[in-house]
C-alpha positions in Angstrom: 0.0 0.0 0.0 1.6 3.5 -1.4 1.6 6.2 1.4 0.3 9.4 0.0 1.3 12.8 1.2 -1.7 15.8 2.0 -2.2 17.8 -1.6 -4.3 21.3 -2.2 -5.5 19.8 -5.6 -7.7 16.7 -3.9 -11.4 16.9 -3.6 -12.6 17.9 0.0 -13.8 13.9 0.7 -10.2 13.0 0.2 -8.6 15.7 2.6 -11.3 15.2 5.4 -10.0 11.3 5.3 -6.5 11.8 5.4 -6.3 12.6 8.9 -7.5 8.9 9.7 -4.5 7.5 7.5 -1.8 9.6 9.3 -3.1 8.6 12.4 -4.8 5.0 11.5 -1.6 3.8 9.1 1.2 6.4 8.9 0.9 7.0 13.3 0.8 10.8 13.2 -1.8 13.1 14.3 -4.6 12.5 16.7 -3.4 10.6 19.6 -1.2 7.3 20.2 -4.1 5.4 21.7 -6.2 5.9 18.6 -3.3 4.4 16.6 -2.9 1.9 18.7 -6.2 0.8 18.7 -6.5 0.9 15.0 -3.3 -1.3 14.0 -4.4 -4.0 16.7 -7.9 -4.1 15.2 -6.3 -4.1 11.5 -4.3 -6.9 13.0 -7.0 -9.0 14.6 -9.2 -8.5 11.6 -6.8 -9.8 9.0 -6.2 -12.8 11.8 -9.2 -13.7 11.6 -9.9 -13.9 7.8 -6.4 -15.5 6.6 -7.3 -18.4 9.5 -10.2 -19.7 7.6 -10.6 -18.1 3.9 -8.1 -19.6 1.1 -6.3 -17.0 -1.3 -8.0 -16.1 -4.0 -11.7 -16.2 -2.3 -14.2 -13.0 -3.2 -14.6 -10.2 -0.3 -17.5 -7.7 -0.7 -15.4 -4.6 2.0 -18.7 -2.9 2.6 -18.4 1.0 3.7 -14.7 0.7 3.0 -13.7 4.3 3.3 -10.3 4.9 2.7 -9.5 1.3 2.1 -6.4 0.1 4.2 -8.4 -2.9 4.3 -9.3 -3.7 0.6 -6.2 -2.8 -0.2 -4.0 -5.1 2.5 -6.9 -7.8 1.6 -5.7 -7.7 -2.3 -2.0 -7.6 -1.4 -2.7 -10.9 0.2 -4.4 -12.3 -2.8 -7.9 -12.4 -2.3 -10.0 -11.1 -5.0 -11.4 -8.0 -2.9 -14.1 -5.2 -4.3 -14.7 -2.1 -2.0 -17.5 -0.8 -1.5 -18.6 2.5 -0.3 -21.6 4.7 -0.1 -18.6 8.2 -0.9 -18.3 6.8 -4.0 -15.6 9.7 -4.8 -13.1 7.8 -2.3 -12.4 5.4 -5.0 -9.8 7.4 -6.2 -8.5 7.9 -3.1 -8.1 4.4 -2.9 -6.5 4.3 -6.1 -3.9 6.5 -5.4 -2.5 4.0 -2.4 -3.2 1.0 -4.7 0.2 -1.3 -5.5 -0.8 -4.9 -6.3 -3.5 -7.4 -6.0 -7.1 -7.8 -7.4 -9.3 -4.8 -6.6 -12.8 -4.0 -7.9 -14.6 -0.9 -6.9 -18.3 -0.8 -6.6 -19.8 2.6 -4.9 -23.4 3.0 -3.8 -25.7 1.5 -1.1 -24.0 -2.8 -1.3 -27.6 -3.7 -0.8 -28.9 -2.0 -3.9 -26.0 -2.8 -6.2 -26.7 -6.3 -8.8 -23.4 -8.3 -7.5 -23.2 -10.8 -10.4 -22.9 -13.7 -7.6 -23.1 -13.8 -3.7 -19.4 -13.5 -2.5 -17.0 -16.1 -0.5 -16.9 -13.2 2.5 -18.0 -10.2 3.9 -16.0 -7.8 6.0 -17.9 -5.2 8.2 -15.2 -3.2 10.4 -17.0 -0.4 12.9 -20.2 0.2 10.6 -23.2 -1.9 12.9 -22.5 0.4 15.6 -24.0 3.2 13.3 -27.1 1.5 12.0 -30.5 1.7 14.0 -31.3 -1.9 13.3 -28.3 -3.9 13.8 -30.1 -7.0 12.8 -31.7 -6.2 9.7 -27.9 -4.9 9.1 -26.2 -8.5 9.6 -29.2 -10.3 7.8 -28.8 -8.3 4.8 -25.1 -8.6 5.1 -25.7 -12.4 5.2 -27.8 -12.1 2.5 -25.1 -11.4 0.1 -22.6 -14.3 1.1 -22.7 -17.9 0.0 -23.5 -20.5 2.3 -20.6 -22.0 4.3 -18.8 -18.3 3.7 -17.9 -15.8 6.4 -19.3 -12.6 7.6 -16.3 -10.5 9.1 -17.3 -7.6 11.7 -15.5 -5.3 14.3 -17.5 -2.9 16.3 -16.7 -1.3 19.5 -17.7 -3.0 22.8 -20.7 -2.8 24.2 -20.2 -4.0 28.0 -16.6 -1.8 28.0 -17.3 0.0 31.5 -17.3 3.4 29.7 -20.0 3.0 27.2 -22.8 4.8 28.1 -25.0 4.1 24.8 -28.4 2.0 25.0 -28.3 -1.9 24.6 -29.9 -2.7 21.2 -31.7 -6.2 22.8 -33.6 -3.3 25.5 -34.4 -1.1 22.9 -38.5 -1.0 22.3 -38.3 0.8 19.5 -35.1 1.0 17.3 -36.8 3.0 14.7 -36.2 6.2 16.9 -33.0 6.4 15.9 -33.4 6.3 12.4 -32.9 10.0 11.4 -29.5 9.7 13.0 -28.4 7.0 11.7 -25.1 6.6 9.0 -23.5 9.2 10.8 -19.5 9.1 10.7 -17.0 9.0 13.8 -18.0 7.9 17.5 -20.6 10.4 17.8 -22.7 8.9 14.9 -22.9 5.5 17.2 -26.4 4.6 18.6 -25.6 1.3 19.9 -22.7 -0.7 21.1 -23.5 -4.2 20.6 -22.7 -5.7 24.1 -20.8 -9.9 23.6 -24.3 -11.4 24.4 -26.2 -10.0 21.9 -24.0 -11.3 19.4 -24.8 -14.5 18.7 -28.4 -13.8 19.3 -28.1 -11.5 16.1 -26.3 -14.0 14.2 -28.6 -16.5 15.0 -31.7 -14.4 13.5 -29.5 -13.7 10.5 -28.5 -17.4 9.5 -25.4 -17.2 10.7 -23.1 -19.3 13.2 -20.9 -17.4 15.5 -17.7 -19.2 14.7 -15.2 -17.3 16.7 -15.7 -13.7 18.7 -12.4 -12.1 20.6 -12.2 -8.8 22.6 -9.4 -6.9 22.1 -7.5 -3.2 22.7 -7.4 -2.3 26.8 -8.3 0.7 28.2 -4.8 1.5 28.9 -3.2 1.2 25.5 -6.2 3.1 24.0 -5.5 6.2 26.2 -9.3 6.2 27.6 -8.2 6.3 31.3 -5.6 9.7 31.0 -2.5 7.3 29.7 -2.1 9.3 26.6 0.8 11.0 27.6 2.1 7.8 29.0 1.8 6.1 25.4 3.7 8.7 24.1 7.3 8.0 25.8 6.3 3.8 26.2 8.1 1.6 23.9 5.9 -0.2 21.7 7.2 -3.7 22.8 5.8 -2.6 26.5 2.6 -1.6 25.1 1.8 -4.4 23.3 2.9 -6.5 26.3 0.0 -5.1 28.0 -2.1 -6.2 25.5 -0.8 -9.7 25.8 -1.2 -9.7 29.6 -5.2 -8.6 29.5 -5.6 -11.3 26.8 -4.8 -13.7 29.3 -7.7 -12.4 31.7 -11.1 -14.1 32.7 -13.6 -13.3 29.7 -16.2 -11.9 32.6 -13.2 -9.6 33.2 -12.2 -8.6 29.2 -15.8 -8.1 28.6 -15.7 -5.1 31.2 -12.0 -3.9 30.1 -11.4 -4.1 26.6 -12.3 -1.5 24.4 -13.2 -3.7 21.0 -14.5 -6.7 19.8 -14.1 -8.7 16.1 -16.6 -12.0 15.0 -16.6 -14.4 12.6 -19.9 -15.8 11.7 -20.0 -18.7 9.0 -23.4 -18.4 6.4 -25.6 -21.6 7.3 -27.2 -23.8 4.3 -30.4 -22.9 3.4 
């Protein structure tokens, strides 16, 4: 993956997302917890796929942005087409482009006429924005073959710090609505808490093949460690990772900041 530099010339779409590449893959700007968090969830993520999906299998990246995973996907030779409703961030994408099989298909994924369903679907932090979370993962499955993967990240929801509704107590989910598709943190409406997962996948045909939590409190600089991650060798840091991965679940639930799933389509 090319890194690009900042230019006057780019369309406004482009510059508003560069600051989440110098941050997210360069490690500038913003803070050293968001960094960190990002490159252990990129990490995770692609964990999780190269475990079970062969080279060369079809990923639909749905709300891709600016790519870093389409992009790392193709490099490791799946056949990857990204997908975003900013259709105009194509070219963004472009420019960081070195090898591998990419396709680019802009516009609402659930609207688009895919030619066939695809071997797997990656999901990273969009659910967390939708007002119905499950009609989100069903359509999702909706679009993989059966015995392929669904791949999502979203942010905790039993993390001691989130104060957002549970989604399984919500009466009414259509309330949030209007808000909904709303970038950053502030456009979240709920965090989906480690228990409602599978109960979602469940409704949506899917298995829950593998969920892991991941990214502490302390590396993430959410408990006033920020200047702390700033002078800490990154070998120390991610030794504290290591050490709450080695924690009671009932514990990690409560601590750690993220989660990632796999969920396997079921026959019909």
């Amino acid at each position: 993956m090319k890194r690009v530099e900042l230019q006057e010339t780019w369309p406004e779409t482009w510059k508003t997302t560069y600051p989440f590449d110098l941050a997210e893959i360069y490690g500038g700007g913003r803070t050293r917890g968001h960094t960190y968090a990002y490159q252990n969830r990129f990490r995770k993520t692609l964990e999780l796929i190269t475990e079970v999906l062969p080279k060369g299998a079809r990923i639909l990246d749905i709300a891709a942005a600016q790519g870093n995973f389409s992009l790392r996907l193709a490099e490791l030779g799946y056949d990857v087409t990204w997908n975003d409703l900013r259709g105009d961030l194509s070219g963004y994408v472009q420019l960081k482009y070195e090898h591998g099989k990419i396709a680019f298909a802009p516009g609402n994924a659930f609207e688009i006429d895919f030619p066939s369903c695809f071997d797997a679907i990656l999901i990273t932090e969009i659910i967390e924005h939708v007002a119905h979370p499950d009609d989100f993962l069903a359509k999702c499955a909706s679009l993989v073959k059966p015995g392929g993967y669904v791949f999502m990240t979203t942010p905790n929801g039993a993390y001691f710090k989130n104060k957002l509704p549970k989604f399984s107590e919500c009466p009414d989910p259509s309330v949030y609505e209007s808000i909904q598709f709303k970038p950053n943190a502030d456009g979240h409406i709920f965090l989906l808490h480690p228990d409602e997962v599978e109960v979602l996948a469940n409704q949506a045909s899917l298995y829950l093949d593998h969920l892991v939590l991941f990214t502490n409190s302390l590396t993430n600089g959410h408990v006033k460690t920020e200047a702390l991650l700033k002078v800490l060798p990154k070998i120390m840091v991610h030794g504290l990772e290591r050490l709450t991965d080695s924690l009671p679940r009932s514990v990690k639930e409560k601590l750690l900041v993220h989660m990632a799933a796999r969920f396997v389509k079921l026959a019909q």
